[in-house]
C-alpha positions in Angstrom: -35.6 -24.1 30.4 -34.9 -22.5 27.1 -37.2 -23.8 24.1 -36.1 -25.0 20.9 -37.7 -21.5 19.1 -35.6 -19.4 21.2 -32.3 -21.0 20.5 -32.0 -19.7 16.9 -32.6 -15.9 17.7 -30.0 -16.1 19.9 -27.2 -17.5 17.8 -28.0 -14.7 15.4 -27.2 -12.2 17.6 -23.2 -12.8 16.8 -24.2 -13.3 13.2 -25.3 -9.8 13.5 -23.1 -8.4 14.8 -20.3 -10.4 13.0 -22.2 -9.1 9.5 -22.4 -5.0 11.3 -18.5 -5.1 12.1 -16.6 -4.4 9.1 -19.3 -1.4 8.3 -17.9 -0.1 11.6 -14.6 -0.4 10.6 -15.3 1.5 7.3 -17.3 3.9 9.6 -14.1 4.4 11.7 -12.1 4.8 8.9 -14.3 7.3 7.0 -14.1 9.7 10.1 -10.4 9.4 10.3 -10.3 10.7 7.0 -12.9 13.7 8.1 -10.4 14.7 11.1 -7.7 16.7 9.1 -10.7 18.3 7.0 -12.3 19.8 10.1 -9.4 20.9 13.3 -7.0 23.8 12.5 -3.9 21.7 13.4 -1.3 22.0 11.1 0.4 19.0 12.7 -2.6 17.0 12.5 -3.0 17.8 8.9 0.7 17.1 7.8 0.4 13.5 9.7 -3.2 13.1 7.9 -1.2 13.5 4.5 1.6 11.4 5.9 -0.6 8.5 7.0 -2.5 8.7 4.0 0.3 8.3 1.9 1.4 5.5 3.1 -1.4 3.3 3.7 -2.0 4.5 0.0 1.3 2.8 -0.9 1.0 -0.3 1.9 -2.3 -0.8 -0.2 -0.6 -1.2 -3.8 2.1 -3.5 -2.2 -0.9 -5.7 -1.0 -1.6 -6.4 -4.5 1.5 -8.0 -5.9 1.9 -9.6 -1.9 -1.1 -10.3 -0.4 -3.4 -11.2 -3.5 -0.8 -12.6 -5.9 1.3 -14.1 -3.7 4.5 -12.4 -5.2 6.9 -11.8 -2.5 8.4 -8.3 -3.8 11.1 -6.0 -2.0 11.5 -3.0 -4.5 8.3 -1.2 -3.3 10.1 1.9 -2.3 12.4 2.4 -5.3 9.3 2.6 -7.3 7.7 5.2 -5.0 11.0 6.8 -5.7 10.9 6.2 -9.1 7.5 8.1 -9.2 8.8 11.0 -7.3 11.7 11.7 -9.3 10.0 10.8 -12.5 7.4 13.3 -11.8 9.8 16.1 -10.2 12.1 15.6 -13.3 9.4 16.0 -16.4 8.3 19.0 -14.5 11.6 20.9 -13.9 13.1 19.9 -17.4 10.1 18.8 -19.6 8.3 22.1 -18.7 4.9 19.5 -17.7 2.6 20.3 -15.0 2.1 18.4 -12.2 -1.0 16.8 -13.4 0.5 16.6 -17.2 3.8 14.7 -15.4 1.6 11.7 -13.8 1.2 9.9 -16.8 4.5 9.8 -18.3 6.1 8.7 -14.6 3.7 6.1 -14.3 4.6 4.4 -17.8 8.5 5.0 -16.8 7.7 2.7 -13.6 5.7 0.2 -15.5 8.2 0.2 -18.2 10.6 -0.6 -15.8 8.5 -3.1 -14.1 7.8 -5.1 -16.7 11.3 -5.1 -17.3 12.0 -6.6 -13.8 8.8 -8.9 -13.7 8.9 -10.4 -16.5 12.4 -12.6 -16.9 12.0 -12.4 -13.0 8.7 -14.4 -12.9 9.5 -16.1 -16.4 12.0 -18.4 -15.2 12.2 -18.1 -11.2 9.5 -17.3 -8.1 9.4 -17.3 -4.7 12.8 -16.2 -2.7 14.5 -16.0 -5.6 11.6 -13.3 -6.9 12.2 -11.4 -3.7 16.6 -11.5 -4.2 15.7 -10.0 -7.6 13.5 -7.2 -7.0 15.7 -6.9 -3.9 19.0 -6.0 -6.1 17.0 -4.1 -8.6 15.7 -2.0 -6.3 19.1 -1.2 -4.5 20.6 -0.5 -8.0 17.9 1.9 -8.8 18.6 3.9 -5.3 22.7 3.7 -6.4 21.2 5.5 -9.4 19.3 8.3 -8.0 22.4 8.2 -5.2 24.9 8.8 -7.8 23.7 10.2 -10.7 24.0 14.3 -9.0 23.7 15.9 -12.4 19.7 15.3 -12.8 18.7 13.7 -9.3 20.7 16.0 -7.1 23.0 13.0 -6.0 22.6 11.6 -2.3 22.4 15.3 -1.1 18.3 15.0 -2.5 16.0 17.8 -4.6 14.3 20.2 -3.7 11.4 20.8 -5.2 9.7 24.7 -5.7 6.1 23.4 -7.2 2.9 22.4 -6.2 -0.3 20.7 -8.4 -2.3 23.3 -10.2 -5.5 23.9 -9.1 -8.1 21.6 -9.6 -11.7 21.4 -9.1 -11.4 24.8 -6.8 -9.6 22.5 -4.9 -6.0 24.9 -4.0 -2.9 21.8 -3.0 -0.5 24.9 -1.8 -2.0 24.7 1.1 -1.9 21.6 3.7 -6.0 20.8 3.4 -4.9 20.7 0.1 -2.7 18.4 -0.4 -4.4 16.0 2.6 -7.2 15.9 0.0 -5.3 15.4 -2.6 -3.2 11.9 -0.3 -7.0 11.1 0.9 -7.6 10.8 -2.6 -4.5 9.0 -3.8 -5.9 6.2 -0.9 -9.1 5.8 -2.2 -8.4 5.9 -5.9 -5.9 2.7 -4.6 -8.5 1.0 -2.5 -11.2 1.0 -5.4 -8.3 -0.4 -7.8 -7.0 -2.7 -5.4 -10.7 -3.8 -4.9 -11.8 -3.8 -8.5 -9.0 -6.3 -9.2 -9.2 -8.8 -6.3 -13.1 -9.4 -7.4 -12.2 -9.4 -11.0 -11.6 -12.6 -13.0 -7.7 -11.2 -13.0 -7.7 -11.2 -9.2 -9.2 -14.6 -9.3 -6.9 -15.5 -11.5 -4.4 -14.1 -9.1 -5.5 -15.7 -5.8 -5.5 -19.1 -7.8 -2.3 -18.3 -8.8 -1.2 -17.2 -4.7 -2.2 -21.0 -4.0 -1.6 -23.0 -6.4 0.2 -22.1 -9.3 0.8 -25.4 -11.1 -2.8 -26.0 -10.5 -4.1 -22.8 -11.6 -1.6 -23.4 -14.9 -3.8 -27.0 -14.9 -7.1 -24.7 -15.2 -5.4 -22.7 -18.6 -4.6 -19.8 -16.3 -1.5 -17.9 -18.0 0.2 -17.9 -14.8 3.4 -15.7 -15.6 1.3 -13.1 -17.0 -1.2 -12.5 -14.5 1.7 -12.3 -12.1 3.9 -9.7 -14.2 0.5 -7.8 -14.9 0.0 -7.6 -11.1 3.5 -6.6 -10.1 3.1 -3.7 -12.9 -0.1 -2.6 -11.3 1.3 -2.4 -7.9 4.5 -0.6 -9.2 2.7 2.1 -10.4 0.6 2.7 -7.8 3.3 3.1 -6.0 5.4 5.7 -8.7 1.8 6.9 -8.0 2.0 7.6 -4.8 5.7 8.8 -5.0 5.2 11.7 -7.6 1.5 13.0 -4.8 4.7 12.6 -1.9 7.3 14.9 -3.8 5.3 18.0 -4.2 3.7 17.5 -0.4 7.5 17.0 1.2 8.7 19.7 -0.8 12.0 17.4 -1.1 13.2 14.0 -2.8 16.1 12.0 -1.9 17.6 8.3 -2.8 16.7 7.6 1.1 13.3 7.0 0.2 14.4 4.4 -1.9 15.8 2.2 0.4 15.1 -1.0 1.2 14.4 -0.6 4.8 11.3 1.2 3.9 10.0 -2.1 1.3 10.4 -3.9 4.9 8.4 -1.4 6.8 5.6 -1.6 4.2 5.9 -5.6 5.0 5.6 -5.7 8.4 2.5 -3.3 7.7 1.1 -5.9 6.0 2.0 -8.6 8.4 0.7 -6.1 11.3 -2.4 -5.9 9.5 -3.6 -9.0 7.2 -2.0 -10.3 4.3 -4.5 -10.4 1.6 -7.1 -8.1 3.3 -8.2 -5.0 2.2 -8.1 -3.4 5.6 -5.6 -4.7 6.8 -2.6 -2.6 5.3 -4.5 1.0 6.6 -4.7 -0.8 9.9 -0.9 -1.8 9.6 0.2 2.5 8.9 -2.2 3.2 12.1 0.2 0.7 14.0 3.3 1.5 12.9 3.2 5.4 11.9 0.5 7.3 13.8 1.5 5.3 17.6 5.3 5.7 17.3 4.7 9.7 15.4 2.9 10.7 18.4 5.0 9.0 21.0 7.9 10.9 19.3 10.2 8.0 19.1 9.2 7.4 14.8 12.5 8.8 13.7 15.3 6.9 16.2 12.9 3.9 17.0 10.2 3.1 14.7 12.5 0.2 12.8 13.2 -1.4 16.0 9.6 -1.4 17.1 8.4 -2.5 13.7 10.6 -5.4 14.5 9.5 -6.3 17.2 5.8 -6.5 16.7 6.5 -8.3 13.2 8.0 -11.3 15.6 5.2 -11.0 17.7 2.5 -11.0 15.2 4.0 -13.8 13.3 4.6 -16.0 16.1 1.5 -15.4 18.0 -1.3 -13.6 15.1 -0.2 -14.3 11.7 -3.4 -13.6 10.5 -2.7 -9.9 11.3 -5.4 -7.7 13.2 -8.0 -7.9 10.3 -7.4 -11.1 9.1 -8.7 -12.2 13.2 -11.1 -10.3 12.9 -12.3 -11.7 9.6 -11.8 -14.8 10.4 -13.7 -14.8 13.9 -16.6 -13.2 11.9 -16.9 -16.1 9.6 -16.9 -18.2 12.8 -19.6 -17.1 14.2 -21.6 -16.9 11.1 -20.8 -20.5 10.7 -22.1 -21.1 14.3 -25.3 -19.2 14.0 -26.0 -21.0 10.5 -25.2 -24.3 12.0 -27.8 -23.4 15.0 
């Protein structure tokens, strides 16, 4: 017969382990980051930059989705705004690379805020998402058709690489994987400065209720065009690190199949979570890239699994996981 003193140690046991799992996650993901650093691959390092690229960018579109609860679909014409922002200050403004990445990201947030604001002024919700939907399409028929300074639908190519910087050469492939691994972490660390900021408060207040949070004297329209400026220029961010690393820019990246794939990362991974969008880009890049079926099949399959995970885990892989955490915290506290 088990005594009433034993009964506690045991229920912490989950508690534990519950409190030691998300360290292991960040364990995990620090030594995914270490891989490209330390094998001689050159295919390993060029889907290091790749993945860390994009859950760079799946990590800004968290912010304006997952924390504000802005349902946005012109990601990728920002990521493409940031690219070819950056590409054409260098070729015609004579900037470096590093010089370039400020006056690309106030292009995007200019343009952002022209988007966001009228946008989130006097609609929300779907009709938020049609907006930055068109917006974003007519930015990609720009860079489509404008050939004399974006190279038309035929794309750029681009002959440059970042200077040097902190000993650090980004001509080579380590390079410019430390350079993408950096680019995540700088977005993490922003992403995570604001959600436990009195903006991103402000901003999950907003995400569920906004005509309460108005009720509180939270200026709801700006918070929400503040955050969908932030996001958009993480992303031009991580569009001008992509140009020099591909080497080429086109209006494809623009398109807004690739604001859906960043999505269904989302979805894949947990809305709202701060996990949950690097999680989503090991789903839905690394397993199809080294299956070999990313370039005819990785839409499909990202279909797919976004049915499946809404139906049957619309929490998304982290949010579970989080969640099931809590629950047996809540368990052991209650024994």
């Amino acid at each position: 017969m088990i005594s009433a003193t034993t009964a506690p140690a045991r229920a912490v046991v989950p508690d534990r382990w519950g409190r030691l799992l998300p360290w292991a996650g960040w364990l995990v993901f620090a030594a995914l980051l270490a891989v490209p650093l330390v094998v001689s691959s050159r295919y390993v390092v060029y889907l290091g930059t790749l993945l860390a690229l994009q859950a760079g960018l799946a990590t800004s579109l968290n912010l304006i989705i997952g924390i504000a609860g802005q349902f946005a679909l012109s990601h990728a014409a920002f990521y493409g705004i940031g690219a070819y922002a950056s590409a054409l200050l260098i070729e015609h403004a004579g900037l470096g690379f590093w010089a370039s990445l400020l006056p690309a990201l106030a292009i995007a947030g200019v343009l952002a805020a022209a988007i966001g604001w009228p946008a989130l002024r006097y609609t929300g919700g779907i009709h938020f998402a049609l907006i930055t939907f068109a917006c974003g399409e007519l930015l990609r028929l720009l860079a489509a058709n404008w050939d004399d300074l974006t190279g038309g639908p035929q794309g750029k190519r681009l002959p440059y690489s970042p200077e040097p910087l902190l000993g650090i050469d980004f001509s080579s492939g380590q390079g410019m994987y430390v350079l993408a691994a950096a680019l995540l972490l700088l977005t993490l660390g922003v992403v995570a400065a604001i959600r436990w900021s009195r903006f991103g408060r402000a901003l999950v207040a907003i995400r569920e209720d906004e005509v309460l949070a108005a009720s509180l004297g939270i200026a709801v329209t700006r918070n929400k065009v503040a955050a969908f400026v932030a996001s958009s220029m993480l992303a031009a961010l991580a569009g001008a690190v992509y140009a020099p690393f591909a080497g080429f820019i086109s209006p494809e990246m623009m398109s807004t199949g690739e604001s859906v794939a960043m999505v269904g990362m989302l979805i894949v991974g947990g809305i709202g979570t701060l996990g949950g969008p690097i999680v989503g880009t090991l789903i839905f890049f690394a397993v199809p890239e080294f299956l070999r079926v990313a370039k005819f099949y990785r839409l499909v399959i990202l279909g797919v699994v976004i049915v499946v995970m809404v139906l049957f885990l619309p929490q998304g892989v982290v949010g579970l996981a989080t969640i099931r955490r809590r629950r047996r915290a809540s368990v052991a506290e209650a024994s």
